[in-house]
N, C-alpha and C positions, 0 to 999 in steps of 0.2 A: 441371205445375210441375217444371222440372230439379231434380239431387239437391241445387246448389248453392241455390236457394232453399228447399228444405226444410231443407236444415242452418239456415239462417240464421233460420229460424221456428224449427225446435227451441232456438237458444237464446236468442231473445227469450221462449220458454215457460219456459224455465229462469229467467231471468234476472227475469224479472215477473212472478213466479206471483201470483194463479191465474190470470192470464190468459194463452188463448190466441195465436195471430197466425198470420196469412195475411202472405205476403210479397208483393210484386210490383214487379216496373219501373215506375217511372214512367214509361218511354218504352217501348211496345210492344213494339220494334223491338232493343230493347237483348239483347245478351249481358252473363253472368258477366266481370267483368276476368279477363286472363288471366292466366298465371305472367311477370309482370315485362313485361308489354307496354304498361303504359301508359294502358290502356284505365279509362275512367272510367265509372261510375255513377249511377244517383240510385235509391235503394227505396224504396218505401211498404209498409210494418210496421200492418196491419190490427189491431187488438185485438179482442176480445169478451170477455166475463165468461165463466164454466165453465158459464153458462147457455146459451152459445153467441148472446148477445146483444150485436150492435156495438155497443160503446165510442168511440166519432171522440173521443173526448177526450181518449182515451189511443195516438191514431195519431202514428208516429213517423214521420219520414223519415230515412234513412242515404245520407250523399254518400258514394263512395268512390273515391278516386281517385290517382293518384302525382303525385309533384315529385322529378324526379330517380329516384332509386331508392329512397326513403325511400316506404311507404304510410300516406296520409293517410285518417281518416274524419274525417264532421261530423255529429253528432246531434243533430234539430231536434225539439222536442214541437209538432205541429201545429195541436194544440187549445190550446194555451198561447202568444200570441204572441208575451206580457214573460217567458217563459220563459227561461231560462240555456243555452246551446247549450253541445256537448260537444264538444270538437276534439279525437283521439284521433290523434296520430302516434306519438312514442316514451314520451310519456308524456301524460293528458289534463291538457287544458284549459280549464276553464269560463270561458262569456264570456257580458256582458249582451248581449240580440236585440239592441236600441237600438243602443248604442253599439260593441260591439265591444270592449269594454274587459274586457281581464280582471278574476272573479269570485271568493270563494269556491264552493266547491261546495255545492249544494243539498242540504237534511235528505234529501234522496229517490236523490241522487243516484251510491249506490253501483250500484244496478242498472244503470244505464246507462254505467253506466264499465268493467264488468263484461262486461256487453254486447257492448260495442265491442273488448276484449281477446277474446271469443272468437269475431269476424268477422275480426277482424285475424288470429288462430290461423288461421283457416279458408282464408285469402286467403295465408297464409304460415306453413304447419307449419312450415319450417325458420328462422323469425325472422329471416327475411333483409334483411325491409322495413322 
């Protein structure tokens, strides 16, 4: 696992205690986006309990990707499929799966927004995107 996917499990660990996470590509083939090149994403955010027992309930997926120079994320609950997604550019998002229409944010919903502010850190220590 590169360092850039391990950063990206340490703070899904943080951000969702007690649960652990395994990171990965969804596309085997995929690299890390790079420093402002444009380069797009899709992760898969594994869970397990501190029993070291997979959770698929609580698997995330993370788009990430740019438009422009601005850096955009989108975070999907995979085991939730009327779940509220998370669109995280300059500030987040919540949106119904269905409709697309913007949401309140979910009672649960600070970890995940949380989340995505320190992938976006990770993607741009200098707050550029």
């Amino acid at each position: 696992m590169t360092p850039w996917l391990v950063a990206v499990a340490k703070a899904a660990d943080l951000c969702f205690k007690p649960s652990r996470h395994g990171v990965r590509f969804s596309d085997p083939v995929a690299e890390p986006p790079g420093d402002g090149d444009g380069t797009d994403c899709c992760l898969l955010i594994e869970a397990r309990d501190p029993d070291g027992t997979r959770r698929p309930e609580n698997d995330l997926e993370l788009e990430i990707y740019r438009s422009g120079t601005e850096l955009n994320l989108m975070l999907t609950r995979l085991g939730e499929e009327q779940a509220p997604l998370l669109w995280q550019g300059s500030h987040p998002v919540w949106m119904e799966a269905v409709s697309g229409q913007r949401c309140d944010r979910p009672p649960d919903g600070a970890p995940h927004e949380a989340f995505c502010r320190r992938v976006r850190a990770l993607l741009d220590p200098q707050g550029l995107g």
